[in-house]
Structures are given as structure tokens and as C-alpha cells.
Backbone as numpy.savetxt, mean C-alpha at the origin, in Angstrom:
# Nx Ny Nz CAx CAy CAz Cx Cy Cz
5.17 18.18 -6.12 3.98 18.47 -6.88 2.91 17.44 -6.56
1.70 17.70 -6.29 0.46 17.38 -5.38 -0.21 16.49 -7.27
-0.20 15.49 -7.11 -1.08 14.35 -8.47 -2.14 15.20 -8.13
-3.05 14.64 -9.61 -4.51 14.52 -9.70 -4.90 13.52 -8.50
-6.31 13.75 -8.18 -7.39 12.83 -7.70 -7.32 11.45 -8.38
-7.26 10.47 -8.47 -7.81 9.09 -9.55 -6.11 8.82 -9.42
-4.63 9.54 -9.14 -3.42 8.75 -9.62 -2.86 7.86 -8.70
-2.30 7.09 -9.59 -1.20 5.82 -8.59 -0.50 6.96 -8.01
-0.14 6.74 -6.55 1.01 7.16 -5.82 1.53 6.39 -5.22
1.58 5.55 -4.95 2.09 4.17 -4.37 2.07 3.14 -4.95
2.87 1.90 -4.40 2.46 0.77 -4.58 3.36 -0.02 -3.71
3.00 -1.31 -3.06 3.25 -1.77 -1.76 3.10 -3.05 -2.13
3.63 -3.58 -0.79 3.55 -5.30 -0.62 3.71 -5.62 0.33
2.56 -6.70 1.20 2.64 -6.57 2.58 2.63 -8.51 2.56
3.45 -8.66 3.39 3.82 -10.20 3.46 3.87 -10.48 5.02
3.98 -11.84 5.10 4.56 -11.96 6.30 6.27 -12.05 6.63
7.15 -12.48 5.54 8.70 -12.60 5.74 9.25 -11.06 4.64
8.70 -9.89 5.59 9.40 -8.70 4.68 10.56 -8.78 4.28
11.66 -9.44 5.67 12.71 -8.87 5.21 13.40 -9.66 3.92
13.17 -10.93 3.73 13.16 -11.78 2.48 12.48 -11.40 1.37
11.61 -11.14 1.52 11.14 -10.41 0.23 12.14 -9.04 -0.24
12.59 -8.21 0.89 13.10 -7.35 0.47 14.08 -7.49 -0.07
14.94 -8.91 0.73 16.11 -9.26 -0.25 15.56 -9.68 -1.62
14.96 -10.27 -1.90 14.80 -11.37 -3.11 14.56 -9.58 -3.87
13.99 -8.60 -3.73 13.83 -8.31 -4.78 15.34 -6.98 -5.00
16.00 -6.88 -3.70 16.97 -6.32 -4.00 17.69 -6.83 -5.19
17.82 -8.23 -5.13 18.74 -9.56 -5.92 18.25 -9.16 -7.19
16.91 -9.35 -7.75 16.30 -9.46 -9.01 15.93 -8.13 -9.14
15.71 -7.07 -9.01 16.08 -5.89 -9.38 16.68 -4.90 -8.97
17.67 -5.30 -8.19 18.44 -4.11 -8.11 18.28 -2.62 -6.72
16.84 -3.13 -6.16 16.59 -1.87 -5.54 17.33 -2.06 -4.38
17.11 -0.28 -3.56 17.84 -0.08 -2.55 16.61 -0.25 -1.49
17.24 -0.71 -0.23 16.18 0.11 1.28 16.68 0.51 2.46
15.43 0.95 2.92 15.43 2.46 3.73 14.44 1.40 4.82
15.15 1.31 6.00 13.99 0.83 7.10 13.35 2.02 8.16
11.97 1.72 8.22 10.47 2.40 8.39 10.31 1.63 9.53
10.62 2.59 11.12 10.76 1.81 12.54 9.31 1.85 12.30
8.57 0.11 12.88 7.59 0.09 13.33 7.08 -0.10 14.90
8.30 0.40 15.13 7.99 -0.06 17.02 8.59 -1.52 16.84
8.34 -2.25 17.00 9.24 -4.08 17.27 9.72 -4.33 15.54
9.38 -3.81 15.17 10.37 -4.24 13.43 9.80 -3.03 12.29
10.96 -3.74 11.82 10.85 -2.60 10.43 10.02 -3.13 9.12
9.11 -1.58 8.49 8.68 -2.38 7.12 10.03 -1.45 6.12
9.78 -1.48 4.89 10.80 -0.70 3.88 10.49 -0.37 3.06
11.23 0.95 2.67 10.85 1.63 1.56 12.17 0.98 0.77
11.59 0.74 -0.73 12.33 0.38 -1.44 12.61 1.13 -2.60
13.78 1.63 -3.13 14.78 2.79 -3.78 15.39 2.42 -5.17
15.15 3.15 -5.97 15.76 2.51 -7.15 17.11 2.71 -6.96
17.73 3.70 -6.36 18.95 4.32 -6.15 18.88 5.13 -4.70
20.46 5.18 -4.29 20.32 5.80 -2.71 19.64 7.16 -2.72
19.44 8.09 -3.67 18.97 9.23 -3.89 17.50 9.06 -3.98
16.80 8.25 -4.47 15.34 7.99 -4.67 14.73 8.27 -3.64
13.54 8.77 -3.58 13.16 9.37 -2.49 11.64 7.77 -2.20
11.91 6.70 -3.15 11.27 5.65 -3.20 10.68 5.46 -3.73
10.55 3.93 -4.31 9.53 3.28 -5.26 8.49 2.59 -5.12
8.83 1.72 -4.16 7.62 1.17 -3.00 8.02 0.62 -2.15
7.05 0.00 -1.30 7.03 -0.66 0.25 6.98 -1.67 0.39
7.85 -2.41 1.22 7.30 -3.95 1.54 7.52 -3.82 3.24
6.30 -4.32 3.39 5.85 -4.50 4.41 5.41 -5.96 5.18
5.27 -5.86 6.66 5.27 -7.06 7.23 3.70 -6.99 7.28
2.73 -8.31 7.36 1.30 -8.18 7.53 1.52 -8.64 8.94
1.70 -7.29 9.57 1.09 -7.07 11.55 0.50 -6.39 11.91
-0.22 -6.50 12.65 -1.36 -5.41 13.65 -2.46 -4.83 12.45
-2.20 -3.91 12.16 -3.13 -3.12 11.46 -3.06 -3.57 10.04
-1.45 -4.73 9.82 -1.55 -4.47 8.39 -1.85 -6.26 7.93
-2.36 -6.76 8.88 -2.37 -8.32 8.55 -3.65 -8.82 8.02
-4.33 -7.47 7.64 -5.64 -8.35 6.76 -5.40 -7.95 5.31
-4.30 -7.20 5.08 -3.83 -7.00 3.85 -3.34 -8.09 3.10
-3.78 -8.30 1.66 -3.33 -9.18 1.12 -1.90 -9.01 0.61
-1.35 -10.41 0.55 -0.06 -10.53 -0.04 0.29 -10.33 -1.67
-0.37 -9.51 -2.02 0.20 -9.13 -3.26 0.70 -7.13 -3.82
1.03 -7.10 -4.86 1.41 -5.64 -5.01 0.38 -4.62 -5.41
0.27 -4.12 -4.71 -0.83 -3.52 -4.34 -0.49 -1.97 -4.89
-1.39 -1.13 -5.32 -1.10 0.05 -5.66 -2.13 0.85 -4.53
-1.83 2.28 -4.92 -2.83 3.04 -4.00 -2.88 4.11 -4.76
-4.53 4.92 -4.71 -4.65 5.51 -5.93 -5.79 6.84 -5.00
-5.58 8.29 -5.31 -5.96 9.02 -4.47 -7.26 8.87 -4.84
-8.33 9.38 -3.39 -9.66 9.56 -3.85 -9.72 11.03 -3.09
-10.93 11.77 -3.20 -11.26 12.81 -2.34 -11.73 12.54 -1.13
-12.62 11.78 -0.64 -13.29 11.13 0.30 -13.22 9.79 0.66
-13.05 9.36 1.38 -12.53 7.99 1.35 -14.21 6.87 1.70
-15.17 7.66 2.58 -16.25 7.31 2.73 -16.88 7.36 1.82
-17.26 8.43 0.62 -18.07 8.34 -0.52 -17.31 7.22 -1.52
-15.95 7.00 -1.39 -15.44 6.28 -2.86 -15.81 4.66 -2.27
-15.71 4.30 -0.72 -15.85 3.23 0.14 -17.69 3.08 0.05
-18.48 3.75 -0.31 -19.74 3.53 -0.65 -20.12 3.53 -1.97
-19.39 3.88 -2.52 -20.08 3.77 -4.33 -18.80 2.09 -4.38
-17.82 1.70 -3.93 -17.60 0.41 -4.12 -18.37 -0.28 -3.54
-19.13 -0.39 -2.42 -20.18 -1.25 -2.44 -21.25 -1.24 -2.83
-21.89 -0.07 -3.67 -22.77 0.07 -4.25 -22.99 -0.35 -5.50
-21.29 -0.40 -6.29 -21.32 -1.21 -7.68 -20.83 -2.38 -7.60
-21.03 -3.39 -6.46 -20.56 -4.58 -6.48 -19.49 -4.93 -5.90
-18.58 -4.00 -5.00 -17.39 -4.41 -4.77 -17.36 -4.80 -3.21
-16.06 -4.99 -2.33 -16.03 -4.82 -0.73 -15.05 -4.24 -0.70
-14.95 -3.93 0.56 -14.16 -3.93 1.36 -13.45 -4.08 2.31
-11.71 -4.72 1.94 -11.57 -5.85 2.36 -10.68 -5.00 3.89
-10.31 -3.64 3.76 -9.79 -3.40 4.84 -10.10 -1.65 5.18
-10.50 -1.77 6.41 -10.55 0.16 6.73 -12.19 0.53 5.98
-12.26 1.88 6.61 -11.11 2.97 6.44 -10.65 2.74 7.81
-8.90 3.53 7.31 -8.77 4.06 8.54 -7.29 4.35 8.04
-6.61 5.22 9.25 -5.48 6.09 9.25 -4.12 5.72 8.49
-3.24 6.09 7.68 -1.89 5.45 7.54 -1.42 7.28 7.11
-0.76 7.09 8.67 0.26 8.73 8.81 -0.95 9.67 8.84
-0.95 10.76 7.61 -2.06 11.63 8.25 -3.06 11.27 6.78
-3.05 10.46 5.95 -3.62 9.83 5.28 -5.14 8.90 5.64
-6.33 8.93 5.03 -7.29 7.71 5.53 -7.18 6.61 4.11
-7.31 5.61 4.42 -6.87 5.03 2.98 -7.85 3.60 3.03
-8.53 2.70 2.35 -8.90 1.71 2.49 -8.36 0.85 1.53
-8.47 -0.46 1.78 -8.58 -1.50 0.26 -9.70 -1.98 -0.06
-9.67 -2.03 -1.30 -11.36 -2.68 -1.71 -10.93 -3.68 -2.63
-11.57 -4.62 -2.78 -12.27 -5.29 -4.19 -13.14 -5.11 -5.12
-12.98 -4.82 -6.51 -13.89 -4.95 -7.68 -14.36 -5.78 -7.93
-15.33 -5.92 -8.50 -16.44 -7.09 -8.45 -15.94 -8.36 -9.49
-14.58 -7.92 -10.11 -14.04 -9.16 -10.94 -13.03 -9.68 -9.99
-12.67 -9.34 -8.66 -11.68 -9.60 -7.73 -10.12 -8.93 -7.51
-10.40 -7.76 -8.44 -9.02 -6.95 -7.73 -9.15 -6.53 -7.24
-7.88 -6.00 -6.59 -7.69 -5.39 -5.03 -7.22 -4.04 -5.60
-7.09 -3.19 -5.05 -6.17 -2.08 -4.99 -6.62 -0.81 -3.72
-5.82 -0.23 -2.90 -5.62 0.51 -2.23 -6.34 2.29 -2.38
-7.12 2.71 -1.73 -7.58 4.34 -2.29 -7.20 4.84 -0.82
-6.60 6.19 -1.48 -5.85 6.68 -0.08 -6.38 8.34 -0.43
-6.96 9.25 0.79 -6.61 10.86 0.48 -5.24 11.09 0.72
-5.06 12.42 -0.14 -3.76 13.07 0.01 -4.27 14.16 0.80
């Protein structure tokens, strides 16, 4: 079933030591993962259970993904990724990465003008 426009569908974490992170949070909560070939290493989807079809991502910050900040990041649909990437700089915000492609997705990150981050992706 296809969310509204405006919903969380994700949420991620892009580091530089994924696969430690992925442990530490296997340890402290419990989740499962699923490795996501990136060509020379893997990022991961992380599973509440082997059946989960996933909860979120931790990821390595390389190539495309190393201007991403190191924190948990959500991603939240827009319709346009150029109109929502111009009304954030129009009410004060930036943008700190993209647009540009993830799968058949265009998705950017921005900042709000009080300094959060969060991810807008089309479906």
C-alpha cells in the first residue's frame, strides 16, 4: 500500500564504520540484517525479525553517500523533489545533499532553518 505524500517511509543512518554500528545496534536492540551489495561493500537493511521486510538502513558514508550526515535520518515523500528543494530555500532552509537518484527514487536532504536535517524522497 502506496503512503500519503508528507509520510515517513524510511529512516537511515549513514556513518563511516557501518558494519559496527550495525553490530552495536543489533546488541542494544535486537535487530536483524540483510546486506545491500554496494559494489566493494555492503550497506544494511536492518529487521526487526527475519520476516521483516525492514526497519531501516545503516549505511557507509561513500561515494554518493559521504556528504550525508551521521545521524538518523528519516525520509519523507514529496511530489516533486525540485519544487519541495525550492520552497526549502525559499523559507530559509539548504540543501545539504542532491537532488539526485537512489534506485528509481530522486530524493534530497535539506536543512530547516532551526538546523534539522531530514531526507524528501518521490515514490
Amino acid at each position: 500500500m502506496k503512503k500519503p505524500l508528507g509520510s515517513i517511509v524510511w529512516t537511515d543512518l549513514t556513518v563511516n564504520n557501518a558494519e559496527d554500528i550495525r553490530d552495536f545496534y543489533s546488541k542494544v536492540v535486537g535487530w536483524k540484517h540483510q546486506g545491500v551489495n554496494m559494489g566493494a561493500y555492503e550497506d544494511y537493511v536492518m529487521k526487526a525479525n527475519d520476516d521483516d521486510e525492514g526497519t531501516s538502513g545503516i549505511c557507509y558514508a561513500r561515494g554518493a553517500n559521504s556528504n550525508v550526515p551521521a545521524q538518523w535520518m528519516i525520509y519523507v515523500t514529496v511530489a516533486d523533489i525540485a519544487e519541495s528543494v525550492k520552497a526549502c530555500v525559499d523559507n530559509g532552509g539548504k540543501v545539504l545533499d542532491g537532488p539526485r537518484m537512489m534506485g528509481k527514487n530522486e530524493f534530497a536532504v535539506i536543512q530547516d532553518p532551526a538546523g534539522a536535517i531530514m531526507g524528501i524522497i518521490t515514490e
